[in-house]
N, C-alpha and C positions, 0 to 999 in steps of 0.2 A: 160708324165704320162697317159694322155689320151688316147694313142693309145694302151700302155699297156694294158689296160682297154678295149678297142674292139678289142684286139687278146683274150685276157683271154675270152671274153663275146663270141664271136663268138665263139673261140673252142669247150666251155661248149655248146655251141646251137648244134655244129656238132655235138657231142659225144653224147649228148642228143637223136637224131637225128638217129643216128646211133641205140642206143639203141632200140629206139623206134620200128624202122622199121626190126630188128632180132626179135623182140615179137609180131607180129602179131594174135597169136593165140590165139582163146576162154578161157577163164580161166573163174572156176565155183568160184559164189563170192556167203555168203550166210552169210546175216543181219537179226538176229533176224526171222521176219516171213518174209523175203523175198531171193527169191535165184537169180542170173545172172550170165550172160555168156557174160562179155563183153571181147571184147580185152582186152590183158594183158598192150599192148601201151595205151589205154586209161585209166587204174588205174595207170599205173607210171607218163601218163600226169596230172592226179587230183595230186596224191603225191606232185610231183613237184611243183604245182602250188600253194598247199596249204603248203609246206614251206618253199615258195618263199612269201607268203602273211604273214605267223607268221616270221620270218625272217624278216620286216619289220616291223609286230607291234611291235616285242621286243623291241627294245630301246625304243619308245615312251612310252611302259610303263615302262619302268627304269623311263624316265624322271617323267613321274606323280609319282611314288613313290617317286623319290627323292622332287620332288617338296611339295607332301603332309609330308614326315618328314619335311623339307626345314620349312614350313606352320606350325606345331607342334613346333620344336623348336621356332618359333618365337612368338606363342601366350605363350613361360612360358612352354611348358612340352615338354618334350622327353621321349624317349622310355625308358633310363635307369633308370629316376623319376618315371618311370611309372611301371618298371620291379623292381626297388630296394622297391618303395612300396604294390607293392604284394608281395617281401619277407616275407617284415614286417608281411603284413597281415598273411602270411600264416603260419609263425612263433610264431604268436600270438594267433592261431587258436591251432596248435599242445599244446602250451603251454595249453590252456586251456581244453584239450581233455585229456592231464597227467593230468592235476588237478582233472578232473572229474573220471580218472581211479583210480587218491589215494585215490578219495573221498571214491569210490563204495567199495574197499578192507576195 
């Protein structure tokens, strides 16, 4: 399985690799008050690299979410206690905004 994993990982590097060096040329880039002209190969090697880095945060924050519900069910409340009583509330809210409409008639 491992070497599976360095044919896949190497190829992605050629292809990459490849790409990179058919895009050589200036491309106008322009941020708010600022403009550039960098290679086109060096905005696809930022791309890549920044979502090769979010790519890797994801899970970690799955896990912190999961972990902070995880945390919340276990102090006593969950989200559905938490969503079923702002029904209530907001049920009980409508109710009293009719009552103040039958008042006013």
């Amino acid at each position: 399985m491992k070497q599976v994993r360095w044919i896949l990982l190497l190829s992605l590097i050629v292809l990459f690799l490849i790409v990179v060096f058919q895009n050589l040329e200036a491309t106008k880039l322009q941020l708010v008050f600022f403009t550039f002209e960098p290679p086109l190969a060096l905005l696809l090697s930022i791309t890549l690299a920044l979502g090769f880095v979010l790519g890797l945060l994801a899970p970690a924050m799955w896990k912190v979410r999961n972990w902070r519900n995880s945390k919340s069910k276990s102090d006593g409340t969950s989200e559905t206690q938490e969503a079923s009583a702002n029904n209530v509330k907001s049920e009980s809210e409508a109710e009293s905004q009719d009552e103040k409409a039958s008042e006013q008639d």
